[in-house]
N, C-alpha and C positions, 0 to 999 in steps of 0.2 A: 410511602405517600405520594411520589412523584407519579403513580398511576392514577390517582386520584381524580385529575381536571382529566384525563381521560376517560375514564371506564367506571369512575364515582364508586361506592365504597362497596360496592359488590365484586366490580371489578379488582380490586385492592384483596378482599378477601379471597378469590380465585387466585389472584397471584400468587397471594401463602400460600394456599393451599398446593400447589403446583411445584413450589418449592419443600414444601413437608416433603410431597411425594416422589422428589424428582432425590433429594436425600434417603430416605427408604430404600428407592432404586440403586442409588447409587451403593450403598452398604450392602445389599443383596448381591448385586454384580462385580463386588469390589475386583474382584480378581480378573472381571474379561476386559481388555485395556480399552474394544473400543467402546463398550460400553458405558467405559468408566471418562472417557475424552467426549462424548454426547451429551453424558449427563453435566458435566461438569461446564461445557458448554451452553446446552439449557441455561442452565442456571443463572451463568454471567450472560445471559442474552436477557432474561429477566430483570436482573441486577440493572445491569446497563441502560435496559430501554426507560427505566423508573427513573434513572439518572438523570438521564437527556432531557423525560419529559419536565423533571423539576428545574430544570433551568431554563424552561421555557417562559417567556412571558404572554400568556395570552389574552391577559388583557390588558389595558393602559392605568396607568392615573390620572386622577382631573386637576389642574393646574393648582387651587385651591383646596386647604386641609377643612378639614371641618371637624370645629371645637365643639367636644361634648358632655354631659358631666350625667352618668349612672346613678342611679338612687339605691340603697338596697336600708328599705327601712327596719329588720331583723323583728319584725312582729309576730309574736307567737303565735300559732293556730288558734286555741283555746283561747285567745283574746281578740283575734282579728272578727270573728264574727259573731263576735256579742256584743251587742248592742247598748250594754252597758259601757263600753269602751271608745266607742264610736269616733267620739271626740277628740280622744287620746290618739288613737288614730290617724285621725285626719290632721289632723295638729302637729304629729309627728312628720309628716310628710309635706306637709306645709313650711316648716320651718325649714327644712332642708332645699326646699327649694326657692327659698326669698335668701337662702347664703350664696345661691347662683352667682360665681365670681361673672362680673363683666365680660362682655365679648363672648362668652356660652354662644352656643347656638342652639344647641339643644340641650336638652330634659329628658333623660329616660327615665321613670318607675315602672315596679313591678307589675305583673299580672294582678288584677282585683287589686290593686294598692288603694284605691277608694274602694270598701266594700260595700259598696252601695249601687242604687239605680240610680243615674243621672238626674230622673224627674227629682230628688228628694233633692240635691244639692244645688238649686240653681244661682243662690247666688255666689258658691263658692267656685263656683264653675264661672261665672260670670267677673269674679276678681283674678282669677289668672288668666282671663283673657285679657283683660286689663292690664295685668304686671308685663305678659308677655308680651305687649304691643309695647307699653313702657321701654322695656331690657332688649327688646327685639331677641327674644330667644322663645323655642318653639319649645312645647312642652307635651309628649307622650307618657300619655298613663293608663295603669290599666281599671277599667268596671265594669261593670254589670253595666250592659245598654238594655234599658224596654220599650219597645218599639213595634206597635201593632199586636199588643198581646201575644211580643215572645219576648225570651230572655235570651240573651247573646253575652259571651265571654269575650273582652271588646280591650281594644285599645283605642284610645280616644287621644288623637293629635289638635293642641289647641294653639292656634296661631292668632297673633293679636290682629295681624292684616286681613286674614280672609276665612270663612267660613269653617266651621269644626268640619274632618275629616274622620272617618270611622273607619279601624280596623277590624271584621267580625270573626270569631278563632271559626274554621273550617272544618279540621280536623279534632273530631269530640273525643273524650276518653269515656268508653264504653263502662258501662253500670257506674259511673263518676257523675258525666255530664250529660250523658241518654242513656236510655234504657233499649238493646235492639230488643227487637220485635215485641214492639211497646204495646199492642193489645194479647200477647199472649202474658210475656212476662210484666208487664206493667203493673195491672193489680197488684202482684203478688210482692212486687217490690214496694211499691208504695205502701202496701199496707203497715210492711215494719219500717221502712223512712219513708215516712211523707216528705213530696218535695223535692227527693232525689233524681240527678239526671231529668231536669226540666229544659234544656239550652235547647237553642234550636242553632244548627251548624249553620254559620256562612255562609255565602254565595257570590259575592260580591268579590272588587279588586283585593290582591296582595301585597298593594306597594302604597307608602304614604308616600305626598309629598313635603318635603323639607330642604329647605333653602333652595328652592330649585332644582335639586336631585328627586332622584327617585330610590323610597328605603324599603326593602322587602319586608314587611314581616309574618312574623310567627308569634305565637305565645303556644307558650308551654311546652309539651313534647312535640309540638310540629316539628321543631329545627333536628328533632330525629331523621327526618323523614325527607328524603332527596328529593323524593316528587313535591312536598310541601314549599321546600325552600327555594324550589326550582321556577316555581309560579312565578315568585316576584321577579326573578332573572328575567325569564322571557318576557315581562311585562315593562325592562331596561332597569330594573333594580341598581345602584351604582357600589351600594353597600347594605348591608342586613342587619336588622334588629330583634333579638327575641326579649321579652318579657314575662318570666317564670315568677312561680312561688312554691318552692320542694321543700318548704318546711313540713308537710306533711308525712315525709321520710325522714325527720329529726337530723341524726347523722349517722347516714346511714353511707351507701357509697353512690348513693343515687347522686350524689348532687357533685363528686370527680367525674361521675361518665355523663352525665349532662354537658360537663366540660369539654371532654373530648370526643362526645358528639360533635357540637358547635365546633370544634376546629377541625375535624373533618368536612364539614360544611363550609366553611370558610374558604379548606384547601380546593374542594371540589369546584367551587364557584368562584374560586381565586377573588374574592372579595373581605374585605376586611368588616367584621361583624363584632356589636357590641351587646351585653346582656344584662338586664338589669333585672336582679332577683332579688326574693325577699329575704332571702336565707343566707343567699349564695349557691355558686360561684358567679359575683357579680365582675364580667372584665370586658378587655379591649383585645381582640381574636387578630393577629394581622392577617395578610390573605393567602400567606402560605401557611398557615393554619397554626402559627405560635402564638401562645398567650404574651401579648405587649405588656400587659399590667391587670391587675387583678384585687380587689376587697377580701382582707380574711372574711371567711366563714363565721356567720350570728353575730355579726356588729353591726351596729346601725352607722352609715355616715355615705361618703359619695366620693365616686372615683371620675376626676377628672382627667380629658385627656382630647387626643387631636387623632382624628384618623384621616386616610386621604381615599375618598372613593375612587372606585374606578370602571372603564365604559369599555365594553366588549363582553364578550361569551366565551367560557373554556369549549372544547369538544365536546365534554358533557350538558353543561349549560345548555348549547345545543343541539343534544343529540339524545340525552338523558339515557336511560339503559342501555340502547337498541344495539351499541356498541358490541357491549356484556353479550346480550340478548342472542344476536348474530355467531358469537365465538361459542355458546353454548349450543345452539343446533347446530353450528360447522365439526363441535366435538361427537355430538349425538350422532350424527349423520356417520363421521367415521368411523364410530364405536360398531353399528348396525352394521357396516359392511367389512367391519373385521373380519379375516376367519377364526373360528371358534377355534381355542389350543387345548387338546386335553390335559387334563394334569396326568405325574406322574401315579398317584393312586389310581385312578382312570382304568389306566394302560395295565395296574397289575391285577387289578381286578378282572378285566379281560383275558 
């Protein structure tokens, strides 16, 4: 992983791979010594440089931690959006966050933790603006935003001091939340789900503000995705927030490697990241990419806890692929001007 805040996790997967390869060779060649003093060299020069970089600090911490408390309300799919349940619902997540121990600063819930459009709930929207200005703690949650006759997969930051903030997801989950090449395949989708894949993607910023930082986020499989989590960096992100709901993988393994997505992300961006899901894994990511603390998996309740953001950019942060990008055409380019080696079948064939 110490290649990580370098060469982000393509870079990290080259390395493996570089080492599979460089073992191969090595057992191939076992017997030519200098062969064998190269490879084995490689390899601790791999080792090595991954070392050095993890003990590198490239970014800072900000003087002040910041107290936060994860919601993960364990809502079963089959109940989240029926509307017979609605109440049960919203009620569920409502209680959990009027137990906000004092001093909180933030609120996270999950992605769609209100499954609803904004326009239906406005006085409920309008009482935790009020608790929050109250508790002085800021409250992110996820819904359905409609706005201009579209549908956005949203996180919705409500501060009791200053105007609602909206996060709009970016990054859509194909035949999920759009349908591509919506006048070919469209029809034909909708005909058997009406309804399906109606969001319209994001465009807008990737960073909320909260307590005067800057928090990148994500919902859902963005925090996969280097390029996505990387927006809110460059935009001065201090630390990162995703917002899932993988109940719809029941228990499956989707919802360990969501995990260690997210702390890859973490390590990449040396920033310490928190995630609040409906299922799980709801935790506290530190910025070398170890889980702090963590909610079992299908329980309902909240995991509080304190992280400390931090202000700088890794060299990936920075640099984002071009790293990687650069060492793959320097490979290319030397492969091209190798000279060709016959093989031994070759030779006795001739």
């Amino acid at each position: 992983g110490g290649w990580a805040p370098l060469l982000g996790q393509y870079g990290v997967g080259l390395a493996t791979a570089c080492v599979a390869s460089l073992i191969l060779l090595l057992y191939r060649h076992r017997s030519e010594r200098r062969m064998v003093m190269s490879t084995v060299g490689a390899i601790t020069l791999l080792y090595a440089g991954g070392a050095v970089s993890a003990e590198i600090q490239w970014t800072r911490p900000m003087p002040h931690p910041l107290s936060v408390r994860l919601i993960q309300g364990d809502i079963p799919v089959t109940e989240k959006w029926n509307t017979h349940q609605l109440d049960a619902v919203l009620n569920r997540y409502v209680k959990l966050i009027l137990a906000t121990p004092r001093g909180t600063m933030l609120d996270v819930l999950p992605e769609t933790a209100f499954p609803v459009f904004q326009t239906q709930i406005p006085d409920l929207l309008h009482g935790l603006q009020v608790w929050s200005a109250h508790h002085h703690t800021q409250i992110i949650l996820g819904i359905v935003q409609y706005a201009r006759r579209r549908y956005y997969n949203a996180a919705l930051d409500i501060d009791g001091t200053s105007p609602w903030q909206w996060y709009r997801k970016q990054h859509l989950v194909p035949f999920g939340e759009y349908i591509p090449f919506p006048h070919l395949l469209g029809p034909l989708v909708h005909h058997f789900l009406p309804g399906l894949g109606s969001f319209t993607p994001g465009n807008g910023s990737s960073t909320l503000h909260v307590d005067g930082l800057r928090d990148g986020m994500t919902i859902c499989y963005e925090e996969s995705f280097s390029r996505d989590v990387r927006k809110g960096v460059v935009e001065g992100a201090t630390f990162l927030t995703n917002i899932s709901d993988y109940s719809w993988f029941g228990h499956s393994t989707a919802l360990p490697q969501s995990l260690q997505m997210a702390a890859m992300q973490a390590r990449e961006e040396e920033k310490p990241d928190i995630r609040a899901t409906n299922t799980g894994v709801t935790a506290i990511i530190s910025p070398n990419g170890r889980v702090q603390a963590k909610l079992p998996e299908f329980v309902s309740g909240a995991l509080n806890g304190k992280i400390n953001p931090r202000k700088g950019k890794t060299p990936f942060g920075m640099l984002g692929d071009l790293p990687f990008l650069i060492i793959c055409l320097f490979a290319l380019i030397i492969q091209a001007f190798r000279p060709i080696q016959r093989t031994g079948v070759e030779n006795d064939v001739q």
